[in-house]
N, CA, C and O atoms as a Tripos MOL2 file, in Angstrom:
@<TRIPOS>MOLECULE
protein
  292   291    73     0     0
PROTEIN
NO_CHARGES

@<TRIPOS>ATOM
      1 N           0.8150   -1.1850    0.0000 N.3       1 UNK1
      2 CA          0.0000    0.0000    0.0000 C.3       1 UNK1
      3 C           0.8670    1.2600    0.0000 C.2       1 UNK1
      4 O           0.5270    2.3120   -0.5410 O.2       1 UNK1
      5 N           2.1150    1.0460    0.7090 N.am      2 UNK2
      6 CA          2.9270    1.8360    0.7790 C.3       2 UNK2
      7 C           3.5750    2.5250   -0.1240 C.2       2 UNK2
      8 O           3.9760    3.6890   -0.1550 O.2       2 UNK2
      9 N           3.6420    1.2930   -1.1470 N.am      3 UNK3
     10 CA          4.5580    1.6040   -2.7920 C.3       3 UNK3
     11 C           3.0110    2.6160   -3.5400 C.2       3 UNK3
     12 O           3.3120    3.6440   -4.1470 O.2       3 UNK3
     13 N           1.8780    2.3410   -3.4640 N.am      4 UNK4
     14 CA          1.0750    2.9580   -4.2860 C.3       4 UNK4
     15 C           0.6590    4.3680   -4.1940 C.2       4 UNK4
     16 O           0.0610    5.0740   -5.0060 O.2       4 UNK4
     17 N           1.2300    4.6780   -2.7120 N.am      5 UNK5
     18 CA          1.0000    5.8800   -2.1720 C.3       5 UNK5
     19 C           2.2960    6.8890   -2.7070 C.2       5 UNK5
     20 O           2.1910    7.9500   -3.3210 O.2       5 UNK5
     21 N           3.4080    6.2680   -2.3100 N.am      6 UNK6
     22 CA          5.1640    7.1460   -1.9770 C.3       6 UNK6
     23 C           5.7630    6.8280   -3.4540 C.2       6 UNK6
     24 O           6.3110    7.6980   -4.1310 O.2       6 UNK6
     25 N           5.6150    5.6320   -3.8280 N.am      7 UNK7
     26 CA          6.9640    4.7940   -4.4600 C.3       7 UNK7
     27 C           5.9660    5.3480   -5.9450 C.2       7 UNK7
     28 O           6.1350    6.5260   -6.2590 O.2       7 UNK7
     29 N           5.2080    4.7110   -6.6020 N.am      8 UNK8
     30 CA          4.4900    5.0950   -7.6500 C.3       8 UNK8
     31 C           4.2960    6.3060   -8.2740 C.2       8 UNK8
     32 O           4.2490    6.2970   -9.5040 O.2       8 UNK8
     33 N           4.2180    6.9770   -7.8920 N.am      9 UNK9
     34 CA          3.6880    8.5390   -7.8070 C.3       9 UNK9
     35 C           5.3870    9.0340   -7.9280 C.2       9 UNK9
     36 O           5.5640    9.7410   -8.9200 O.2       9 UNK9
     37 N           6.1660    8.8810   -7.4180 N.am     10 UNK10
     38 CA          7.4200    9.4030   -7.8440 C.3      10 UNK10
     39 C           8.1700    8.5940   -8.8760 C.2      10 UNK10
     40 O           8.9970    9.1440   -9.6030 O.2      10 UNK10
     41 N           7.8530    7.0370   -8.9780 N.am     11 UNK11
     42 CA          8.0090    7.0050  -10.0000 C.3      11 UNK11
     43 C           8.1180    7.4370  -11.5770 C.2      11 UNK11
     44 O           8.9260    7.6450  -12.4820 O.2      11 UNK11
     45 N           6.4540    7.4200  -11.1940 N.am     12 UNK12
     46 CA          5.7540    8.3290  -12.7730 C.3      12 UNK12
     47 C           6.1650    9.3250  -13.1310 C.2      12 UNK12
     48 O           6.1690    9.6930  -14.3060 O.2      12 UNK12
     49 N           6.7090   10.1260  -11.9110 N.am     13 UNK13
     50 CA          7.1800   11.8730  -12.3070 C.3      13 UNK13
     51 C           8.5440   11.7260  -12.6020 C.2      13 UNK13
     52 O           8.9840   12.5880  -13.3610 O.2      13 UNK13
     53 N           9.4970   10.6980  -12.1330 N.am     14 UNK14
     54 CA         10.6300   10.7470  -12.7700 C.3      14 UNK14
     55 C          10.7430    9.9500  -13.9170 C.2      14 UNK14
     56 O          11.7750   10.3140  -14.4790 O.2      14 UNK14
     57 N          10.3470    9.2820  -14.3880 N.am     15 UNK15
     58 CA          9.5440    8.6770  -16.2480 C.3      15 UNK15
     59 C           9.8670    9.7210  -16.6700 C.2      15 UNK15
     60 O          10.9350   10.1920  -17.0610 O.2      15 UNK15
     61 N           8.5690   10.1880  -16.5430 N.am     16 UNK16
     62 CA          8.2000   11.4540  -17.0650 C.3      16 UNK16
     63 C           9.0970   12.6720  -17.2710 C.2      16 UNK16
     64 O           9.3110   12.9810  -18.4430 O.2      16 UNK16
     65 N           9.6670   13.4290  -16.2830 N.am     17 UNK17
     66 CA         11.0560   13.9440  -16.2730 C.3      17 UNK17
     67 C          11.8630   13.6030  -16.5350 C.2      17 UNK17
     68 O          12.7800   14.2170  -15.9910 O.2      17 UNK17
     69 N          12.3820   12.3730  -17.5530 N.am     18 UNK18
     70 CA         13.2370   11.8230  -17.9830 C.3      18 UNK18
     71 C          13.0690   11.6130  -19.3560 C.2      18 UNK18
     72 O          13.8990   11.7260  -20.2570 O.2      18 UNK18
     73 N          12.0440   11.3350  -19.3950 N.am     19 UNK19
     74 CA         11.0720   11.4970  -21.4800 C.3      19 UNK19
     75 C          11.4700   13.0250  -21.8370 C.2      19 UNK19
     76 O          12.3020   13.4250  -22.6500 O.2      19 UNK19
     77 N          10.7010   13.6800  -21.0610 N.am     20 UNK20
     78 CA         10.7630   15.4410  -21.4410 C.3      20 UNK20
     79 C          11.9180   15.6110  -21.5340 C.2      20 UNK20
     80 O          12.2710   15.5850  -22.7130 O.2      20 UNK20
     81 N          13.0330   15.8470  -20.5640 N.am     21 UNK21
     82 CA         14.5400   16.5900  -20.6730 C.3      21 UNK21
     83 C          15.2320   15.4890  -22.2270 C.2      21 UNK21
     84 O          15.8040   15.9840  -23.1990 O.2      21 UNK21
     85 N          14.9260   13.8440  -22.0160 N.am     22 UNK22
     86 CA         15.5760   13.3470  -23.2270 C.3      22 UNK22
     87 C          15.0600   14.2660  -24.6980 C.2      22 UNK22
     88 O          15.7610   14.6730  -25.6250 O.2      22 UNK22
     89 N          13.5830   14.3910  -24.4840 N.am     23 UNK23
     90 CA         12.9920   15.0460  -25.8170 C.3      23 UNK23
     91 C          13.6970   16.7440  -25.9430 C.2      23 UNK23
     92 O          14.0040   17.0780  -27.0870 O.2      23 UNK23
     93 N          13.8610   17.4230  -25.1990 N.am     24 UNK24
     94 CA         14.4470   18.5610  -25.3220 C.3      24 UNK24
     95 C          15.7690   18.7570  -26.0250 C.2      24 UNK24
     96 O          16.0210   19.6400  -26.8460 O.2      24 UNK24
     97 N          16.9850   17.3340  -25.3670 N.am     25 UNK25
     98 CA         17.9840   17.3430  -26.0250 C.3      25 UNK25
     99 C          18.1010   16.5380  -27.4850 C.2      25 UNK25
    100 O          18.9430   16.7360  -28.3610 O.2      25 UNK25
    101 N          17.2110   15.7520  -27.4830 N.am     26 UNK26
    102 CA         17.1680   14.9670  -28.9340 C.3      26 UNK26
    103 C          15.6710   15.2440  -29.5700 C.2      26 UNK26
    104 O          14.7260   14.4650  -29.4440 O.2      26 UNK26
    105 N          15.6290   16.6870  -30.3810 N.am     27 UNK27
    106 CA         13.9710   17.4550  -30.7760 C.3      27 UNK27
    107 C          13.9040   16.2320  -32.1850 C.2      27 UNK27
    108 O          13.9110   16.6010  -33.3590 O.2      27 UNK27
    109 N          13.8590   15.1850  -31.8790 N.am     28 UNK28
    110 CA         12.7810   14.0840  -33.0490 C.3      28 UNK28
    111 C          11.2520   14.5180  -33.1330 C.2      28 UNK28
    112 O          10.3730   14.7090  -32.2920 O.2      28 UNK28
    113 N          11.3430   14.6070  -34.8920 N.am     29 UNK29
    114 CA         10.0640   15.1680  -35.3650 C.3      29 UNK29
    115 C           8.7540   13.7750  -34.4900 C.2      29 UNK29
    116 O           7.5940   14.0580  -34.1890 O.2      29 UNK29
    117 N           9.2330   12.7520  -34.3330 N.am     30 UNK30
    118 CA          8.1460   11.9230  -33.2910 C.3      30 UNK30
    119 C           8.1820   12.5450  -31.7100 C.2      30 UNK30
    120 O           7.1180   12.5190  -31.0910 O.2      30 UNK30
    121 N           9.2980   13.0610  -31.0950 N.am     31 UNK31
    122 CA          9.2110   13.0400  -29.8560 C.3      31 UNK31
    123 C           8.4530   14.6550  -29.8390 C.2      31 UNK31
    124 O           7.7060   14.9250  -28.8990 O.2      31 UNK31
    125 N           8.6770   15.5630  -30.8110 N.am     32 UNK32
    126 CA          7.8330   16.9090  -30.5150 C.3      32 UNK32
    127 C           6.2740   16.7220  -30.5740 C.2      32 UNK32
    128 O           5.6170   17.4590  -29.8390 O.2      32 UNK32
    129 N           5.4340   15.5860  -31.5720 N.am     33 UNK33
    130 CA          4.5210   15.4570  -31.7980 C.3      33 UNK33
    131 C           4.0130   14.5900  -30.6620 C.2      33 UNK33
    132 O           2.7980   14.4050  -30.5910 O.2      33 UNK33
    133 N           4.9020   13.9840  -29.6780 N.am     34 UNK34
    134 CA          3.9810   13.2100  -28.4830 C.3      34 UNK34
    135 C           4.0970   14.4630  -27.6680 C.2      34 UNK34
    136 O           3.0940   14.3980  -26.9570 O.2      34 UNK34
    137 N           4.7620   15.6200  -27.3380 N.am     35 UNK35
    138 CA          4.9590   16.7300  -26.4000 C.3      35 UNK35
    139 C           4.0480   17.7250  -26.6970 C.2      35 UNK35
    140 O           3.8310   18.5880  -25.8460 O.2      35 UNK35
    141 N           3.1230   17.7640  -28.4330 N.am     36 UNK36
    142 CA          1.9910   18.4520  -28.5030 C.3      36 UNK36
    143 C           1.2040   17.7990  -27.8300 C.2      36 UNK36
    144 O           0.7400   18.4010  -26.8620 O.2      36 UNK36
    145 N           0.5920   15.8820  -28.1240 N.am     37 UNK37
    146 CA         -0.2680   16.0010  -27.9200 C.3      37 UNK37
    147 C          -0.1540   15.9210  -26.0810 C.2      37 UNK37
    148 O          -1.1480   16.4290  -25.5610 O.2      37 UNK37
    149 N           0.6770   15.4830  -25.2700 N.am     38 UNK38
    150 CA          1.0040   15.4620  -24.0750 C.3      38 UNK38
    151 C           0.4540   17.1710  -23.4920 C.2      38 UNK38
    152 O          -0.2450   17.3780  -22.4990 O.2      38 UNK38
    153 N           0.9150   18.0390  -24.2760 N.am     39 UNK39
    154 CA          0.5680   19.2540  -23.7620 C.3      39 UNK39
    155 C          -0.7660   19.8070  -23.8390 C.2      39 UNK39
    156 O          -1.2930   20.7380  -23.2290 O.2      39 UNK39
    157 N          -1.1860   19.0220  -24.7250 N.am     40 UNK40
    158 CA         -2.8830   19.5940  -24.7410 C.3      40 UNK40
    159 C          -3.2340   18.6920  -23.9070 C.2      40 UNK40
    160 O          -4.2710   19.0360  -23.3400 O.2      40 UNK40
    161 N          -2.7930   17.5420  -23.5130 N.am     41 UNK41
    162 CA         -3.8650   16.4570  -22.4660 C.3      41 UNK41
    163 C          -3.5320   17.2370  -21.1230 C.2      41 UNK41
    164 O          -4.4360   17.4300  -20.3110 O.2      41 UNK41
    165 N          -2.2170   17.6940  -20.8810 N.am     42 UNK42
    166 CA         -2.2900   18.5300  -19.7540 C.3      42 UNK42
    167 C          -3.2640   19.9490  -19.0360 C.2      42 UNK42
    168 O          -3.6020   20.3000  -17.9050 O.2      42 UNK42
    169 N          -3.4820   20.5680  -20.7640 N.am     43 UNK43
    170 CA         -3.9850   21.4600  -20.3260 C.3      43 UNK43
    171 C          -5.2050   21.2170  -20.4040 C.2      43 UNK43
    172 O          -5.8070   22.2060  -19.9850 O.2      43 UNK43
    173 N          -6.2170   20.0610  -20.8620 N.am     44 UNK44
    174 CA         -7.4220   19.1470  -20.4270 C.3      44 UNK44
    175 C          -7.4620   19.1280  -18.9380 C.2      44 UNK44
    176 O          -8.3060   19.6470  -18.2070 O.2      44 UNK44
    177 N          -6.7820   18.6840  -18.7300 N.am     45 UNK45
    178 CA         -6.6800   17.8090  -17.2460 C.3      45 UNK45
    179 C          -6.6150   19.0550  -15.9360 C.2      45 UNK45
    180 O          -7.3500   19.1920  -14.9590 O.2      45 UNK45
    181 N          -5.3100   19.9270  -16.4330 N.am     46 UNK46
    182 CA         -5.3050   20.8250  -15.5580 C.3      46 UNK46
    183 C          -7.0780   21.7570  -15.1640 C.2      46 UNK46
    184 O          -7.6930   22.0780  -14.1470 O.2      46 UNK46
    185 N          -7.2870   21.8700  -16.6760 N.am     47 UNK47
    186 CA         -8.5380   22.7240  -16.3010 C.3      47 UNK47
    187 C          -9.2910   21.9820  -15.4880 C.2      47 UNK47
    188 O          -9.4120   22.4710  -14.3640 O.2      47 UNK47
    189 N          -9.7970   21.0470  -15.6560 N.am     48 UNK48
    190 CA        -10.7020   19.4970  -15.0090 C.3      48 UNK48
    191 C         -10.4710   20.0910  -13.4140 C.2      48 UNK48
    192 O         -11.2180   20.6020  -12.5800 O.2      48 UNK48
    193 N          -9.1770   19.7760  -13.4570 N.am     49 UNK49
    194 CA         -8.6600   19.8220  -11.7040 C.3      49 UNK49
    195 C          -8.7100   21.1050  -10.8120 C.2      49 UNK49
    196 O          -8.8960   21.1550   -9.5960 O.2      49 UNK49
    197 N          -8.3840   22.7090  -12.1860 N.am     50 UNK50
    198 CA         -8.9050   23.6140  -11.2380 C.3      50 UNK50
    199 C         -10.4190   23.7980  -10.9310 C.2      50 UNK50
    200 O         -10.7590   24.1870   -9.8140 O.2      50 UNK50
    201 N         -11.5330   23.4700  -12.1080 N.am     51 UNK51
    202 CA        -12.7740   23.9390  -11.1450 C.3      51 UNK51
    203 C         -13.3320   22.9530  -10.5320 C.2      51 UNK51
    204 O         -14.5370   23.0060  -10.2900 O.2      51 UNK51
    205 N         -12.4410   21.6830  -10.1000 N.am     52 UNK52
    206 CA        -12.8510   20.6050   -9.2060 C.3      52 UNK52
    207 C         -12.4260   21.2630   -7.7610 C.2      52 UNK52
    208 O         -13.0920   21.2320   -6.7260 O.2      52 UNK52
    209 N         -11.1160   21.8790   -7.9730 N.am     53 UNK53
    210 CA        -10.9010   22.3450   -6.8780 C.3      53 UNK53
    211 C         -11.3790   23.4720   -6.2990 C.2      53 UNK53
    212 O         -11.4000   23.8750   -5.1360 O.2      53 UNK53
    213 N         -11.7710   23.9140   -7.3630 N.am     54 UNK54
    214 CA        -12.8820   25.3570   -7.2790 C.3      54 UNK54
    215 C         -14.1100   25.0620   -6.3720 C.2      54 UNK54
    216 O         -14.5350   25.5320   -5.3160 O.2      54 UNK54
    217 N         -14.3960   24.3410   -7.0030 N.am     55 UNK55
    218 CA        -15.8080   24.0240   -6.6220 C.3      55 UNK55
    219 C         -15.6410   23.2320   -4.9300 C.2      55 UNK55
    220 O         -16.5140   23.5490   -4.1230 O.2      55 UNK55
    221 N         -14.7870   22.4640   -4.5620 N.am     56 UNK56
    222 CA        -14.6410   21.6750   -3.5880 C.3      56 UNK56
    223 C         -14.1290   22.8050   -2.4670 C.2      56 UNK56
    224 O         -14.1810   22.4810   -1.2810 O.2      56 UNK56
    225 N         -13.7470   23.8340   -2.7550 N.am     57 UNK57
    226 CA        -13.2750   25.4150   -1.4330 C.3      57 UNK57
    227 C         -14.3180   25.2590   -1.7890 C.2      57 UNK57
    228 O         -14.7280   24.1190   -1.5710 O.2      57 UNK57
    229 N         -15.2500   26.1520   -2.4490 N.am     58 UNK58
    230 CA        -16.7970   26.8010   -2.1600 C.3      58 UNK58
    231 C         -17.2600   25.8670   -1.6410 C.2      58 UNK58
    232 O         -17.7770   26.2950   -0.6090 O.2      58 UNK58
    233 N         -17.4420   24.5660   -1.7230 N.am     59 UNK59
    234 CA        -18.6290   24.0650   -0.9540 C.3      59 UNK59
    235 C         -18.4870   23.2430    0.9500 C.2      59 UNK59
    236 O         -19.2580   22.7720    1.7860 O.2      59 UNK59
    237 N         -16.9620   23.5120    0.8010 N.am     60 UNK60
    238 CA        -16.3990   23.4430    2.1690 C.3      60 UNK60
    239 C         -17.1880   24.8930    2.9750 C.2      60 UNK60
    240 O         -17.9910   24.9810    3.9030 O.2      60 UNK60
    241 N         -16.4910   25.9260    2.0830 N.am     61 UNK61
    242 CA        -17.0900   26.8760    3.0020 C.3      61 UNK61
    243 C         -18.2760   27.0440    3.3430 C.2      61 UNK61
    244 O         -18.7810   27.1970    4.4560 O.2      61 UNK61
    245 N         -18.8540   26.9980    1.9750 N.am     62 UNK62
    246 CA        -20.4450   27.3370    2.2520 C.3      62 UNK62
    247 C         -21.4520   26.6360    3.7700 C.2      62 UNK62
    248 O         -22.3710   27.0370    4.4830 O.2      62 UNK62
    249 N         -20.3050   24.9870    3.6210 N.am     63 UNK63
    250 CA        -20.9090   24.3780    4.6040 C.3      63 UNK63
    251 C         -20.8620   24.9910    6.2230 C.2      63 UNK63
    252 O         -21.7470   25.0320    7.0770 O.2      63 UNK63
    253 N         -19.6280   25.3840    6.2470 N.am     64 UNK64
    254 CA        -19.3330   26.4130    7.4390 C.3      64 UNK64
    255 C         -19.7410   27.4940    7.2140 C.2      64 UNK64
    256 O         -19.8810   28.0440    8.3060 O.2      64 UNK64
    257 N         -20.0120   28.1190    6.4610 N.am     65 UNK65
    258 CA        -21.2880   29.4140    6.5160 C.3      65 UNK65
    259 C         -22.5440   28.7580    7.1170 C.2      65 UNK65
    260 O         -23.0170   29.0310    8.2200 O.2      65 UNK65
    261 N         -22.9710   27.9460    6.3300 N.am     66 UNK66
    262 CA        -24.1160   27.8210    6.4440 C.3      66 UNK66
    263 C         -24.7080   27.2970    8.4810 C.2      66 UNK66
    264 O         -25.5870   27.5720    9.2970 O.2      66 UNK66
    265 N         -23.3890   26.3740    8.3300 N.am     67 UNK67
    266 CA        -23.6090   26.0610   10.3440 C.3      67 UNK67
    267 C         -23.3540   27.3210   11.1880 C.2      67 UNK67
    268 O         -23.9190   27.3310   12.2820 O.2      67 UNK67
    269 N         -22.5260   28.4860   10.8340 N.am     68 UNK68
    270 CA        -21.9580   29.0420   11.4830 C.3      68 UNK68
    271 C         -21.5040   28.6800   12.4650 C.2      68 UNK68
    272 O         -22.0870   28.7720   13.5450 O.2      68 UNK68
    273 N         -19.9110   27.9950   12.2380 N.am     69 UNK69
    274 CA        -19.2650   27.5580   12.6710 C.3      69 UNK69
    275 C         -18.1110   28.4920   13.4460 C.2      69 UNK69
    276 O         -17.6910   29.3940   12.7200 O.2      69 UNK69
    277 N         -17.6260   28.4560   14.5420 N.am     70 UNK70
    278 CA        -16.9670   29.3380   14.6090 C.3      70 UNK70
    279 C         -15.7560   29.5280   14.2790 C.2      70 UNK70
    280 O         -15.0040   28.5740   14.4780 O.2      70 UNK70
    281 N         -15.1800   30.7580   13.6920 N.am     71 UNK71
    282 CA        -14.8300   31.4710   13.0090 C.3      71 UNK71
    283 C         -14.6880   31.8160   11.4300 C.2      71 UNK71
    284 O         -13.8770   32.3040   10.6440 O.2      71 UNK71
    285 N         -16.1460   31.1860   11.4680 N.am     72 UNK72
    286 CA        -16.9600   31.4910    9.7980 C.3      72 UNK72
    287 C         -17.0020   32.9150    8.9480 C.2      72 UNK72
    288 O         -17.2340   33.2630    7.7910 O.2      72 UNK72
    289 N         -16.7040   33.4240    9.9880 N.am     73 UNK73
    290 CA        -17.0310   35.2340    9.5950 C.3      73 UNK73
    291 C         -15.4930   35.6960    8.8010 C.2      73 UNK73
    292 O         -15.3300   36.8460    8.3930 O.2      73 UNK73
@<TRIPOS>BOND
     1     1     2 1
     2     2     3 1
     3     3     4 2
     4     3     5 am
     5     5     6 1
     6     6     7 1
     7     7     8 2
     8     7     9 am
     9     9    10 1
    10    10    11 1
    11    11    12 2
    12    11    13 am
    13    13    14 1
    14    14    15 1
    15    15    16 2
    16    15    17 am
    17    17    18 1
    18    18    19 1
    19    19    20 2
    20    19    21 am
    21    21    22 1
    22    22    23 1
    23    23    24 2
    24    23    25 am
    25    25    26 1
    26    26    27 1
    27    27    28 2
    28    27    29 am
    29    29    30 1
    30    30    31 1
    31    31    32 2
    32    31    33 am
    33    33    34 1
    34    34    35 1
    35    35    36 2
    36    35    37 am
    37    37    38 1
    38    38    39 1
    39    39    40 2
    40    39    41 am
    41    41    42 1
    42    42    43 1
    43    43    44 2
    44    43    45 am
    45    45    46 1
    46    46    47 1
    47    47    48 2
    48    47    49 am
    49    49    50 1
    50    50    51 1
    51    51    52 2
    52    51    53 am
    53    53    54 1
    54    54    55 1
    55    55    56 2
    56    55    57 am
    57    57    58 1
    58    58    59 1
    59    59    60 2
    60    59    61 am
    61    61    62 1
    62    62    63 1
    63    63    64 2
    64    63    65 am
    65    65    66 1
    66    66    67 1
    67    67    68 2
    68    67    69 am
    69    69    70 1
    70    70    71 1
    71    71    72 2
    72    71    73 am
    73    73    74 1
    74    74    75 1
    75    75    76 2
    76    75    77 am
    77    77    78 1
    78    78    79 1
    79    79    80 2
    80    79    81 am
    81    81    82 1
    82    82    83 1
    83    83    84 2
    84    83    85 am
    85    85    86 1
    86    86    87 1
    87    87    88 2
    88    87    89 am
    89    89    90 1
    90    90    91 1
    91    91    92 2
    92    91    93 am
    93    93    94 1
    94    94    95 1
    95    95    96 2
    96    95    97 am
    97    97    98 1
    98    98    99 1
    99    99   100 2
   100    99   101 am
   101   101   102 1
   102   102   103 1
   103   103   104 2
   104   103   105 am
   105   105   106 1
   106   106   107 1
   107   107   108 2
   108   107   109 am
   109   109   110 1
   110   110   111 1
   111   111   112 2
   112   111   113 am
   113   113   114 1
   114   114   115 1
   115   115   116 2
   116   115   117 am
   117   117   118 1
   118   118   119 1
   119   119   120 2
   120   119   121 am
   121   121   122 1
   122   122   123 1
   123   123   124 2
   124   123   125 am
   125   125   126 1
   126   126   127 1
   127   127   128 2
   128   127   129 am
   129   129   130 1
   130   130   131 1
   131   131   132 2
   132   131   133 am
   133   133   134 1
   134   134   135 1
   135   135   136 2
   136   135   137 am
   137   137   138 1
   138   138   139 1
   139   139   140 2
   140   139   141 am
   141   141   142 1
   142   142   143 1
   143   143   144 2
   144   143   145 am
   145   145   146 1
   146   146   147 1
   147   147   148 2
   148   147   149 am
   149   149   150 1
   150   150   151 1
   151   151   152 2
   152   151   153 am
   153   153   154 1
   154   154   155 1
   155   155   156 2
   156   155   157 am
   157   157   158 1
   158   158   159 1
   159   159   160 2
   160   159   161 am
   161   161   162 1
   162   162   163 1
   163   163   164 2
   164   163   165 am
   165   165   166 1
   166   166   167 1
   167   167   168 2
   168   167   169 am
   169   169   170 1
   170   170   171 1
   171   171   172 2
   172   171   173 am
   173   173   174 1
   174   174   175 1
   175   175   176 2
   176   175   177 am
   177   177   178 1
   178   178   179 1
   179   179   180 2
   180   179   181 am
   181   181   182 1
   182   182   183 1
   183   183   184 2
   184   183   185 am
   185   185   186 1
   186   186   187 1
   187   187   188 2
   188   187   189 am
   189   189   190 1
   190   190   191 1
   191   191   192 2
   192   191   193 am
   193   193   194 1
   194   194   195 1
   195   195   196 2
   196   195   197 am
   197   197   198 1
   198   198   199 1
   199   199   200 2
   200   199   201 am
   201   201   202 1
   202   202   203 1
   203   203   204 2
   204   203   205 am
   205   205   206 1
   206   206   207 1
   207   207   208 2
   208   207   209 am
   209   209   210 1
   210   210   211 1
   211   211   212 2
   212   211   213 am
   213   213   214 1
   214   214   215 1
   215   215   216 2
   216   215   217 am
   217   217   218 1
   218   218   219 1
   219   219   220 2
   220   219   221 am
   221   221   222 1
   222   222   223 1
   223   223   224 2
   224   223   225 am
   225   225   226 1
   226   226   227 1
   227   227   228 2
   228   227   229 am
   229   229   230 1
   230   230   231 1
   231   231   232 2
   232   231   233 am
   233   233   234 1
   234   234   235 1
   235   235   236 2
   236   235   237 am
   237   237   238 1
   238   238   239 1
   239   239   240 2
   240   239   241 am
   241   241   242 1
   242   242   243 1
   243   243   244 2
   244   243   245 am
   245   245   246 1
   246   246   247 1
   247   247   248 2
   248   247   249 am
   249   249   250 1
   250   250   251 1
   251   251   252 2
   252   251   253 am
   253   253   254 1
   254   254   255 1
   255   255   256 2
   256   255   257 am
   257   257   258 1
   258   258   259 1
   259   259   260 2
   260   259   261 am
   261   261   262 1
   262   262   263 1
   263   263   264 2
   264   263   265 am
   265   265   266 1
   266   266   267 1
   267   267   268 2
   268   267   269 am
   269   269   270 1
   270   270   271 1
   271   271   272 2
   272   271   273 am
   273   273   274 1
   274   274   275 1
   275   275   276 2
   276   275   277 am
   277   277   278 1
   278   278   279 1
   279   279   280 2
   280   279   281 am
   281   281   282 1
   282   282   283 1
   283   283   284 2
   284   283   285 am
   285   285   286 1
   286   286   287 1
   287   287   288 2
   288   287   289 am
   289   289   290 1
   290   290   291 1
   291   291   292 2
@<TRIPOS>SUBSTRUCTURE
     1 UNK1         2 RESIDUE 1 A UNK
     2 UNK2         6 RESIDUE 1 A UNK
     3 UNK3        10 RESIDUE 1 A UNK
     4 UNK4        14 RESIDUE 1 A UNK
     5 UNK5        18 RESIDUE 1 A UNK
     6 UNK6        22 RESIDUE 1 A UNK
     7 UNK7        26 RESIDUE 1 A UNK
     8 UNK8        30 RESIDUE 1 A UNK
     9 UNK9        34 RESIDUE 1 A UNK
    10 UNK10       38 RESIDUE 1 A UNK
    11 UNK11       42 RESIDUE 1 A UNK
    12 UNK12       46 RESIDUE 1 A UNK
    13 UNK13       50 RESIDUE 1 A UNK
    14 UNK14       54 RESIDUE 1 A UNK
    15 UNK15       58 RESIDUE 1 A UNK
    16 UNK16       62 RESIDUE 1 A UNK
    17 UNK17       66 RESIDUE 1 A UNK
    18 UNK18       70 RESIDUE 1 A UNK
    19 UNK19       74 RESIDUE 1 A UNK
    20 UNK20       78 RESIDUE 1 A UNK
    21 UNK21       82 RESIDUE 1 A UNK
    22 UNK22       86 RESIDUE 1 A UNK
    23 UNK23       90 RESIDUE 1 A UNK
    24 UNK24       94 RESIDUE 1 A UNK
    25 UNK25       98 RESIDUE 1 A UNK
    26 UNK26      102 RESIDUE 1 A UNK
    27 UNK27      106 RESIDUE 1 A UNK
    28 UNK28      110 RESIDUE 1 A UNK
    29 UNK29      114 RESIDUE 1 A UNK
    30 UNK30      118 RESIDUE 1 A UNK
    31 UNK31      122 RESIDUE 1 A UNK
    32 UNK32      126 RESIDUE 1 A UNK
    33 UNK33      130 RESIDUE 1 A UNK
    34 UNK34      134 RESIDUE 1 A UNK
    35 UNK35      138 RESIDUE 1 A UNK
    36 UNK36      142 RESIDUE 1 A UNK
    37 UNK37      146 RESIDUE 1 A UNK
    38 UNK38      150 RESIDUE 1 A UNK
    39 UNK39      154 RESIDUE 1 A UNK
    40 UNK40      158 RESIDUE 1 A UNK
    41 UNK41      162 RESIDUE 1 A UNK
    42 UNK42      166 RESIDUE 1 A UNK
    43 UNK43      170 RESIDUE 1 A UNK
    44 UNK44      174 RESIDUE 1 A UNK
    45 UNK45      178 RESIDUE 1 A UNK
    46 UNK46      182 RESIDUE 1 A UNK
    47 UNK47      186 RESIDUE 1 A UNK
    48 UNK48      190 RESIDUE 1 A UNK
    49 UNK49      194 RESIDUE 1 A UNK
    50 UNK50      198 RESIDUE 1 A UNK
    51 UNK51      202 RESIDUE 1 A UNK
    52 UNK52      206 RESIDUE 1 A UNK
    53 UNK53      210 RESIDUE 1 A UNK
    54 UNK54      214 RESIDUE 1 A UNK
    55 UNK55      218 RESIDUE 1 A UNK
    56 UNK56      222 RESIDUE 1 A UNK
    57 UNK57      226 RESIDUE 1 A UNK
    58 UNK58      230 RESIDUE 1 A UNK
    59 UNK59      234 RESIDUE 1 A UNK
    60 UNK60      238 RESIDUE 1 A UNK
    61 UNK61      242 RESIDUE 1 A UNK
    62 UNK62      246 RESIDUE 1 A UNK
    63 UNK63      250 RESIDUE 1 A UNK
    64 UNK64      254 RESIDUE 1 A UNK
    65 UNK65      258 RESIDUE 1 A UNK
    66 UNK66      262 RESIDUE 1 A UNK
    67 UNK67      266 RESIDUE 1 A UNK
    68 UNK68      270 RESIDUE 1 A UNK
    69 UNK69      274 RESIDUE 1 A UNK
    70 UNK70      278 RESIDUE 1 A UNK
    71 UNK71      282 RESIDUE 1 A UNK
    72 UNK72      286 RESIDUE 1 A UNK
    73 UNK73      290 RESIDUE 1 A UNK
């Protein structure tokens, strides 16, 4: 459980940071065309995640508005 939490998750990002910096120093007309479409799935995803997170503050708060909880104000 341990590896899926710590070990995985840093895995993937050093993959990943290791694809990108290789693609930077060796610009193959294949490796720029996986870094378009990689960059538009990012900026998919990113949006996804900010008004998830958008939405998940407002409705924390609202809930503590709404109890008036203290120090809601």
């Amino acid at each position: 459980m341990i590896f899926l939490k710590r070990q995985l998750p840093l895995l993937i990002t050093f993959v990943t940071g290791i694809v990108f910096a290789a693609q930077y120093y060796v610009p193959h007309p294949a490796s720029e065309d996986m870094l378009t479409s990689v960059s538009k799935w990012l900026q998919i995803i990113g949006g996804f995640a900010l008004i998830l997170g958008v939405t998940s503050l407002f409705h924390i708060h609202a809930v503590k508005i709404r109890r008036k909880e203290p120090g809601w104000g």
